[in-house]
N, C-alpha and C positions, 0 to 999 in steps of 0.2 A: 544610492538606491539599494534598498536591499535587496538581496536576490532570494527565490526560492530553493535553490540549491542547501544553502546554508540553514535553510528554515527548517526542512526538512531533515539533512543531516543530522541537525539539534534533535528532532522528535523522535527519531530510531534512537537515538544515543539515549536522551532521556528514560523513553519507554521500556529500552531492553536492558538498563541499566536499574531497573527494580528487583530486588530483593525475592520478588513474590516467582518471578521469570527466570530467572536464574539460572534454571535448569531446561528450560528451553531456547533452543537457537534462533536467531531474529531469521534464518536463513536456511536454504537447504543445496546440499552439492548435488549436481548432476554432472559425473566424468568433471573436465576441466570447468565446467557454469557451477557458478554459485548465486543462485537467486532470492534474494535477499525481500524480506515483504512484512507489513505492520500495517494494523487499523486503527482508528481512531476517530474520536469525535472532531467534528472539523472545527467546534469554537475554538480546539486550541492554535489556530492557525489566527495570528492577529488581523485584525477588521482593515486595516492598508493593505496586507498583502492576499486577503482572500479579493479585496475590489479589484485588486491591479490581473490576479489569474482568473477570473470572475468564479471563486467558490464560493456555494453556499453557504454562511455557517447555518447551527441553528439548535435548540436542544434532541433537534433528534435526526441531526445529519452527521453521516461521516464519510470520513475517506479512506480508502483502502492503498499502499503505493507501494509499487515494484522494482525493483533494480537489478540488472542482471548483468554481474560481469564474467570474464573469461581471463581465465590462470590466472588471479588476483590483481588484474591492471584495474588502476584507480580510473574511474569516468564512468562506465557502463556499454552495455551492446544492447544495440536496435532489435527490437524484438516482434513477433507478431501476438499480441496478448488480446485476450477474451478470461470469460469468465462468471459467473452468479453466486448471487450467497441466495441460502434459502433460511427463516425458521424454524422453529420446533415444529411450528402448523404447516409445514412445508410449502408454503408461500414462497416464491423465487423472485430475484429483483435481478435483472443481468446488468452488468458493470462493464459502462460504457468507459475505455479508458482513452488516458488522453496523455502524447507523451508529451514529455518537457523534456528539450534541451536546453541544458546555461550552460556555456563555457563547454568544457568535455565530459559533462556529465548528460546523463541518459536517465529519466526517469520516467514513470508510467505511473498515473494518479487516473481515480475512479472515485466518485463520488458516490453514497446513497443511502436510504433515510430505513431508522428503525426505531421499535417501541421500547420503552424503560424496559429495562432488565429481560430483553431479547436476547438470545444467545443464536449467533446468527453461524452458521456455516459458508466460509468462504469456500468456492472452489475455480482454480485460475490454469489456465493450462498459458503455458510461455514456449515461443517456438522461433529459436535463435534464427535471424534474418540471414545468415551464413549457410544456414542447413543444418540439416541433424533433424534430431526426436523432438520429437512434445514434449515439453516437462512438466507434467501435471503438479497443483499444488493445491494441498487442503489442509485450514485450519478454522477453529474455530476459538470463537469470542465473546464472551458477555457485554454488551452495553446499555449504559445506565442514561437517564437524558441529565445533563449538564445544566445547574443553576444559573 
């Protein structure tokens, strides 16, 4: 069976592994957290494994996914996460997120739908289940709808 763990790992690796990105970190440190996060159109997730996690695909859905570990252990840490992206027209969509554990990994996936060539504004605040601060996190994205 395959797992989403690996599906996912594949799609940060891919994505942040472009030429165009290069100069941008797939991730940002907070003290000992390093929260790690990438959006995308969800067709790229294959038609078996979006039935099995029940994702939507579609040309104009994507997923937004977070990971968050402490002093570089491999798996991730539970976190309390929220969040919304808005448009240019400042339209807001809030990102219901949903976490995934496989094995000793920790992930956080949000799904949600936008127009061709919307440049959408993530904004994600992550609040380690340990304690500590809010770690606010903002980026943004162009996306296109997917043939």
């Amino acid at each position: 069976m395959i797992n989403l763990k690996k599906i996912i790992l594949f799609y940060f690796l891919a994505f942040f592994s472009l030429p165009s990105l290069a100069e941008k970190k797939p991730y940002i440190d907070f003290g000992e957290y390093r929260v790690f996060f990438s959006a995308f159109n969800s067709s790229f997730i294959l038609p078996k494994i979006a039935g099995i996690y029940g994702i939507a695909r579609g040309k104009d859905k994507g997923l937004v996914t977070v990971g968050v570990t402490l002093n570089g252990k491999i798996g991730g840490e539970e976190v309390d996460i929220n969040g919304n992206i808005s448009n240019m027209l400042a339209q807001k969509q809030k990102l219901n997120f949903v976490e995934i554990k496989d094995q000793d990994a920790i992930y956080y996936i949000a799904p949600f739908e936008y127009y061709n060539e919307d440049i959408l504004k993530f904004t994600i605040n992550v609040k380690p289940n340990k304690g500590g601060e809010n770690f606010p996190i903002s980026f943004q994205k162009k996306f296109y709808y997917e043939k």
